[in-house]
N, C-alpha and C positions, 0 to 999 in steps of 0.2 A: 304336196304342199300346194297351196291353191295360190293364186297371182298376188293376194293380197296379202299372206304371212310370207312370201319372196321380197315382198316391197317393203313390210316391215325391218325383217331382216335385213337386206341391202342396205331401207334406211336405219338402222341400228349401227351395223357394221362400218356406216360412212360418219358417223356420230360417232363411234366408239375412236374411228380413223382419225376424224378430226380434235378428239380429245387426246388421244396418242400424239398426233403431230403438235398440238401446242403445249401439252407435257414436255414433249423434245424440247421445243422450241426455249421452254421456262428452261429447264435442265442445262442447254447448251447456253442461257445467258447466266446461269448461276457457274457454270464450272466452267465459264472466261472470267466470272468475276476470281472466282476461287484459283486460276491460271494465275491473276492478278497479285490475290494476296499470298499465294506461294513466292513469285517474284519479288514482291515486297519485302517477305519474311527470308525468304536467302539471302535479299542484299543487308538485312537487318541484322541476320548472322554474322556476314563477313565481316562488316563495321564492328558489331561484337568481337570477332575474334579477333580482328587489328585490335579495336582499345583495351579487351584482356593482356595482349602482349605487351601493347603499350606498359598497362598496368604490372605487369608480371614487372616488368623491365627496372621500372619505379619502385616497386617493394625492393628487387633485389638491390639495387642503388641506395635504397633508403636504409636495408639491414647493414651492407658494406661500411655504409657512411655509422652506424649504430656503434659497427664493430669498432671501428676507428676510432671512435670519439669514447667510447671505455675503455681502450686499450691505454690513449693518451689520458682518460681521468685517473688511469690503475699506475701509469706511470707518477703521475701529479703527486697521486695520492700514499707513491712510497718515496716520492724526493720528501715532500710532506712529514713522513712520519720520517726519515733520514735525520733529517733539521731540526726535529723535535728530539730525534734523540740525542742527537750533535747538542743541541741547547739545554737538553738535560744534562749533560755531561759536563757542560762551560758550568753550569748553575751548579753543579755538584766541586767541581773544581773551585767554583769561585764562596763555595758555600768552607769549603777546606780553607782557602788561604785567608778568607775573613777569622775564621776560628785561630788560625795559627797567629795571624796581626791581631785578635782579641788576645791571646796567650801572652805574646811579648809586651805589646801593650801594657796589659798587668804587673808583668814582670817588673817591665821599664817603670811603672807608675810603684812598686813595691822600691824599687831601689834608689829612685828618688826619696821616697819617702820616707826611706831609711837614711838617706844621707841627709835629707831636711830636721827629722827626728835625731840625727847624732850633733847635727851643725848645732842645734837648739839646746841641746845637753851640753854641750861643750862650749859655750856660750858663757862670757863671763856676763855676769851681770854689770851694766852700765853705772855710771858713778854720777 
């Protein structure tokens, strides 16, 4: 190798070196930046998995509170149909003793009207 392809080479190799070193150089400020948004993204995690819980927490409070409030609508809803049927029962009872007070009634109003019809027969005519 003659002095002048040495000197190429050398300067090749100190070119190639100093392309290497600022390759590093870019490299190590990209994967501090990317250090960065790893830390970022963990804390971003954690926050997530606090307000999941949070969340979790809230659904299960919200189903509890769900279950609650249909057990008392299920209760409502057979006092409810209780009363209805107690009200049917009064309505049916009271549907009976109207029929039996229509019954007498008649009756009463037949035996009047027998005595009004005998009083008028028996009835001397006026002078």
């Amino acid at each position: 190798m003659t002095g002048e392809e040495l000197e190429r080479t050398i300067q090749f190799l100190l070119e190639s070196q100093a392309k290497n070193n600022a390759q590093i150089g870019q490299l190590g400020v990209r994967v501090d930046q990317l250090t960065r948004d790893v830390a970022q993204l963990t804390a971003s995690v954690a926050r997530l998995t606090g307000d999941f819980a949070d969340l979790k927490s809230l659904v299960r409070e919200f189903a509890e509170s769900t279950r609650l409030f249909a057990v008392r609508a299920d209760e409502r809803l057979d006092r409810l149909e209780q009363n209805a049927e107690r009200g049917d029962r009064h309505h049916e009872r009271l549907d009976t003793a109207l029929a039996e007070l229509t019954e007498r009634m008649n009756s009463l109003i037949r035996v009047v009207e027998g005595h009004i019809t005998d009083e008028t027969r028996h009835r001397r005519p006026a002078r």
